[in-house]
Backbone as JSON, one array per atom type, in Angstrom:
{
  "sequence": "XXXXXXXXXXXXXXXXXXXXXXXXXXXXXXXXXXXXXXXXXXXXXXXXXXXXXXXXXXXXXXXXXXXXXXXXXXXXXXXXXXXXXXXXXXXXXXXXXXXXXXXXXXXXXXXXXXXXX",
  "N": [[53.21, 45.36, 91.41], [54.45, 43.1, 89.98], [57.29, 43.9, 90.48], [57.18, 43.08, 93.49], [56.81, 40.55, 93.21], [59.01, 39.63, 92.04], [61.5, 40.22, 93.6], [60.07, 38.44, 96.09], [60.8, 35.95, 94.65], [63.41, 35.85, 94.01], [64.24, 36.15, 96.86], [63.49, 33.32, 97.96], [64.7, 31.65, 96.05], [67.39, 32.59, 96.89], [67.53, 31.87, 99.26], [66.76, 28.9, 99.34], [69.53, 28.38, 97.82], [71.19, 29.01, 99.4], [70.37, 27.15, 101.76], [70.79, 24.79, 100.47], [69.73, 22.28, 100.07], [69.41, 19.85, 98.61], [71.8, 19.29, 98.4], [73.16, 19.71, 96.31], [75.19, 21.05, 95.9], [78.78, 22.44, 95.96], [79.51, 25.26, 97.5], [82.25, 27.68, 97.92], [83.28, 29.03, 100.97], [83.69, 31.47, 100.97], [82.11, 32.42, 98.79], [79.48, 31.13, 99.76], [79.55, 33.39, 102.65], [78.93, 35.38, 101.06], [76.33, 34.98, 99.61], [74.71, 34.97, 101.99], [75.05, 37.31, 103.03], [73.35, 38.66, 101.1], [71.01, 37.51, 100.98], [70.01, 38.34, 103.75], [70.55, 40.79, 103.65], [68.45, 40.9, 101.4], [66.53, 39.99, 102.75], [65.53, 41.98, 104.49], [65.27, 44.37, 102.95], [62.73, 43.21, 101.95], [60.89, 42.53, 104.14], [61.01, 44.82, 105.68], [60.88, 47.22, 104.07], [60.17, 47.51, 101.87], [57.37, 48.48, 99.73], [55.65, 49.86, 101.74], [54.08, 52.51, 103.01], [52.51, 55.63, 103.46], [48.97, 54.93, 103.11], [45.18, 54.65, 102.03], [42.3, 53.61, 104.12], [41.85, 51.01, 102.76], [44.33, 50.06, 102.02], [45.55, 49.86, 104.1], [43.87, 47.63, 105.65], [44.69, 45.48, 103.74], [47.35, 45.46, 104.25], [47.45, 44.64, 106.75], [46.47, 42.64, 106.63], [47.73, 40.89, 104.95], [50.12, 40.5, 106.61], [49.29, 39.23, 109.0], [48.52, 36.72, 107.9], [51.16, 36.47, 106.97], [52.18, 36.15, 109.63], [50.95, 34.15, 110.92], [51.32, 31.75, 109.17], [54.23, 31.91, 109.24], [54.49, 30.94, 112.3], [53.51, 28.33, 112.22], [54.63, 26.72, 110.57], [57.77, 27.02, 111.83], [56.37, 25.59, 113.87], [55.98, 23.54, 112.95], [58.35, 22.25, 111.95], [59.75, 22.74, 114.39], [58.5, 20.56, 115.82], [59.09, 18.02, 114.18], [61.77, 17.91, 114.55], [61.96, 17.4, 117.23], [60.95, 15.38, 117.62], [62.95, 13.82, 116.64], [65.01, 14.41, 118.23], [66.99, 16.81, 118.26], [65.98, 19.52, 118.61], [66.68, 22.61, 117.44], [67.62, 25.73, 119.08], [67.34, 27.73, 118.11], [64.99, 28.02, 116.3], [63.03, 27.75, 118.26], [63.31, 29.77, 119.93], [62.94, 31.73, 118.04], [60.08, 31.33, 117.44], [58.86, 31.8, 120.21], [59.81, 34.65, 120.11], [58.0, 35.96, 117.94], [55.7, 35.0, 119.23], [55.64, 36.61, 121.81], [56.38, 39.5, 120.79], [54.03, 40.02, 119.34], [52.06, 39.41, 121.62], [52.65, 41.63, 123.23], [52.53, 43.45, 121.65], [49.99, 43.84, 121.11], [48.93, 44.43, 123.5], [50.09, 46.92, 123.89], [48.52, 48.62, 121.95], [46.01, 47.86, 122.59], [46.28, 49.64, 124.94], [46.87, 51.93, 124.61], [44.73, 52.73, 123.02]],
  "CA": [[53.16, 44.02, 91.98], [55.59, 42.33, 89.76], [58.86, 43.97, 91.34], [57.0, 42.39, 95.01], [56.97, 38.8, 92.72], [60.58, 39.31, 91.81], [61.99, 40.53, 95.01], [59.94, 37.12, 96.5], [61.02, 35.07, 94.21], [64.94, 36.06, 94.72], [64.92, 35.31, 98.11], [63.43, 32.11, 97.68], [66.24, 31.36, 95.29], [68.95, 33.03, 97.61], [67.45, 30.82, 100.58], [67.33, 27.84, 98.56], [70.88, 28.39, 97.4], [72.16, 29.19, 100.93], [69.76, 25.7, 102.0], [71.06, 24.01, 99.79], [68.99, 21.12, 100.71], [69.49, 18.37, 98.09], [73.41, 19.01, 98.32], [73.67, 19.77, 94.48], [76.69, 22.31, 95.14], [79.39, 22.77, 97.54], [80.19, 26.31, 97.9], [83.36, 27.72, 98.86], [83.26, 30.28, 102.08], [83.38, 33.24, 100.69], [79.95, 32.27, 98.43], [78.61, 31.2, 101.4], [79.15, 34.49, 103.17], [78.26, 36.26, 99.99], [75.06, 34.26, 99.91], [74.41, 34.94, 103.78], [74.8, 38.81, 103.59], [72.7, 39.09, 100.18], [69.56, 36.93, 101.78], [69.96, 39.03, 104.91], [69.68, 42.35, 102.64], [66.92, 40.82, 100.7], [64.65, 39.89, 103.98], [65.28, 43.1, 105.45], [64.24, 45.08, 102.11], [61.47, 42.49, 101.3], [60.38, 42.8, 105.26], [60.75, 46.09, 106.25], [60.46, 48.37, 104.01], [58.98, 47.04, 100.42], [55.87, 49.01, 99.81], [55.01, 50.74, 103.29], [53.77, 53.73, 102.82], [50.86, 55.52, 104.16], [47.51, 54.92, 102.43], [44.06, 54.74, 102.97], [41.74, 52.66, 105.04], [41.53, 50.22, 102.19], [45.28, 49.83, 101.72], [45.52, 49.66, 105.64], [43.89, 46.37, 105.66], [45.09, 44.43, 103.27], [48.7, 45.01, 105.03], [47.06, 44.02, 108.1], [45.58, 41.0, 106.47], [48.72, 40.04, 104.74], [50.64, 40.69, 108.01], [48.62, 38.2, 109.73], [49.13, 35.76, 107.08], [52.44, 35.65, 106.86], [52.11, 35.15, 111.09], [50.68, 31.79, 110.82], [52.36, 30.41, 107.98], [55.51, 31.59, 109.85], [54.27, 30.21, 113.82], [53.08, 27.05, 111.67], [56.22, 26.27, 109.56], [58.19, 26.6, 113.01], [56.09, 24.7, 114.99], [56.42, 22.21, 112.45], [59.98, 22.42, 112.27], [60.53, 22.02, 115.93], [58.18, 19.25, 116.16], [59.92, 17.22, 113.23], [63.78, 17.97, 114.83], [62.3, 17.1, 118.63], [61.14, 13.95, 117.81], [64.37, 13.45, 116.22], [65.84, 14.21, 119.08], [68.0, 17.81, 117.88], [65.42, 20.76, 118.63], [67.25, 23.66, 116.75], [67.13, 26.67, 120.06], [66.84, 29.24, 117.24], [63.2, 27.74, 116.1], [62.02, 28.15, 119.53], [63.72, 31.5, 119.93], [62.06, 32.64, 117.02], [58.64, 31.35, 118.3], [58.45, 33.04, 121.74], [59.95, 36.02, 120.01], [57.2, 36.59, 117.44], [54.92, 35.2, 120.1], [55.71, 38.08, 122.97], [56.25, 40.53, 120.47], [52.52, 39.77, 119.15], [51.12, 39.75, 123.3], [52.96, 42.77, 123.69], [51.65, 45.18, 120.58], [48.57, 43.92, 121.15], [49.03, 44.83, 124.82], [50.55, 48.4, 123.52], [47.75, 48.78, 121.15], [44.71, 48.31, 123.76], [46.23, 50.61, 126.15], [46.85, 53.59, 123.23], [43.57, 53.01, 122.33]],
  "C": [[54.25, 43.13, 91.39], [56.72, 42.67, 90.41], [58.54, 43.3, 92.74], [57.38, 40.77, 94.56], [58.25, 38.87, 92.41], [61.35, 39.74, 92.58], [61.43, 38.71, 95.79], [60.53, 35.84, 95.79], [63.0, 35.2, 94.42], [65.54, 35.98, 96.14], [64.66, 34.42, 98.24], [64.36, 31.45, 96.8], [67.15, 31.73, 96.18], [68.86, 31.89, 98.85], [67.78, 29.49, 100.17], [68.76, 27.26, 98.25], [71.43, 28.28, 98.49], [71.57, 27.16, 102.01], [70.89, 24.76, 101.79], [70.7, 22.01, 100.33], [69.06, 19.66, 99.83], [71.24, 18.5, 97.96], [74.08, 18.95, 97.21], [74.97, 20.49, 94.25], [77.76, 22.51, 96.31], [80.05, 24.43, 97.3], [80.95, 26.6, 98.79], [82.52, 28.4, 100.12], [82.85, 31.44, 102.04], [81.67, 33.18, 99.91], [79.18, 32.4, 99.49], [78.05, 32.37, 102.28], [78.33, 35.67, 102.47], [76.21, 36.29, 99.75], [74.45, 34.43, 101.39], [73.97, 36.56, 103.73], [73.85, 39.7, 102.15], [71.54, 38.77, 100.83], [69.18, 38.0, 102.58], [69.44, 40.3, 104.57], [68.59, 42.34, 102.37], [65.69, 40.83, 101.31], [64.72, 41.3, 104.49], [64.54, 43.7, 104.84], [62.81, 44.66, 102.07], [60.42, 42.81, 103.0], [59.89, 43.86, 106.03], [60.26, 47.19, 105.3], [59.83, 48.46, 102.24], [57.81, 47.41, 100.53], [54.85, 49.28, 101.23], [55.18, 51.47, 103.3], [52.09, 54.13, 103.43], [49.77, 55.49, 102.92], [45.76, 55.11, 103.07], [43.31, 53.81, 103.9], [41.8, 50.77, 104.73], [42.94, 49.49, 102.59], [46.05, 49.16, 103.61], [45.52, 48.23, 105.92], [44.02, 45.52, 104.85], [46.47, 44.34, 103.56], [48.87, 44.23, 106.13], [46.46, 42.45, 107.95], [46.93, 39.82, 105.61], [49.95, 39.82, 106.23], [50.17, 39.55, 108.76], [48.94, 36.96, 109.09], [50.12, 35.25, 106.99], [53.17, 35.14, 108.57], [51.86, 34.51, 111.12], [51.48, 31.18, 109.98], [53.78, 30.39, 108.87], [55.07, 30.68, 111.49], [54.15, 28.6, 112.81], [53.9, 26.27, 110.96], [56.87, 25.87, 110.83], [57.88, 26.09, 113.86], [56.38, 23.36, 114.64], [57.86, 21.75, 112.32], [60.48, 21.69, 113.63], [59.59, 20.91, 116.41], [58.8, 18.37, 115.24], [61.29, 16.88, 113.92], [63.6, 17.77, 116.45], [61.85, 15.42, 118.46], [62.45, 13.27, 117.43], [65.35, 13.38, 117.37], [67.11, 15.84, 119.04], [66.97, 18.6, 117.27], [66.65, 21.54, 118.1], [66.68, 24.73, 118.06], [66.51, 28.11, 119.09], [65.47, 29.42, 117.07], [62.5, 27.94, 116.99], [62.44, 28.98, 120.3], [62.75, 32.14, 119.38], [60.25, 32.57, 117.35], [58.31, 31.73, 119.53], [59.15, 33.94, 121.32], [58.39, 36.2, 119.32], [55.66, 36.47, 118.11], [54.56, 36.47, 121.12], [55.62, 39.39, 121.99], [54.21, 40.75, 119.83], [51.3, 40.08, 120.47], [51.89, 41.1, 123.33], [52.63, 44.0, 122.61], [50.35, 44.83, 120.82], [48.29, 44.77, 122.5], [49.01, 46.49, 124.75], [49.08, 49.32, 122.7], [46.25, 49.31, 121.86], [45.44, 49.39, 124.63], [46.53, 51.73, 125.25], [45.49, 53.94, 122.64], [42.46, 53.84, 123.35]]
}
């Protein structure tokens, strides 16, 4: 479990850094990109393929229960998101990309799921 807390905690630092939300640093370009294609590594590892392996029934659902988890927090972050930046007036298309993607893909395994079953 600690290498999962220090893998999370390094992309929260790499995001942060790439954020850079209080404007503490100006990185050149090349950081920037450096910082862009490390994050990108880190979510993929931390996303895809960080501790998925087969197990048993037990191990089953608590992937399925963190899985779910981190679906709301993410739909719920981005809803908040694109309600914050439409009253503003400058919806972001990505935020509501990303929410009718993980929406459809969600109606559609479920969809996949009942009919396999």
């Amino acid at each position: 479990m600690i290498f999962e807390y220090l893998v999370a905690s390094l992309l929260v630092m790499l995001l942060v850094l790439l954020g850079n939300p209080f404007m503490f640093w100006m990185p050149s370009m090349m950081t920037t990109l450096v910082l862009v294609v490390v994050a990108v590594l880190v979510v993929i590892y931390a996303g895809l393929i960080l501790r998925e392996r087969r197990g048993d029934e037990r191990e089953l659902l608590h992937r399925m229960l963190a899985s779910r988890a981190a679906y709301l927090a993410g739909i719920v972050v981005l809803t908040i998101a694109l309600l914050l930046q439409g009253i503003r007036g400058e919806a972001d298309p990505w935020i509501a990309a990303t929410l009718a993607t993980m929406v459809l893909a969600k109606v559609v395994a479920r969809a996949w799921a009942n009919r396999a079953r």
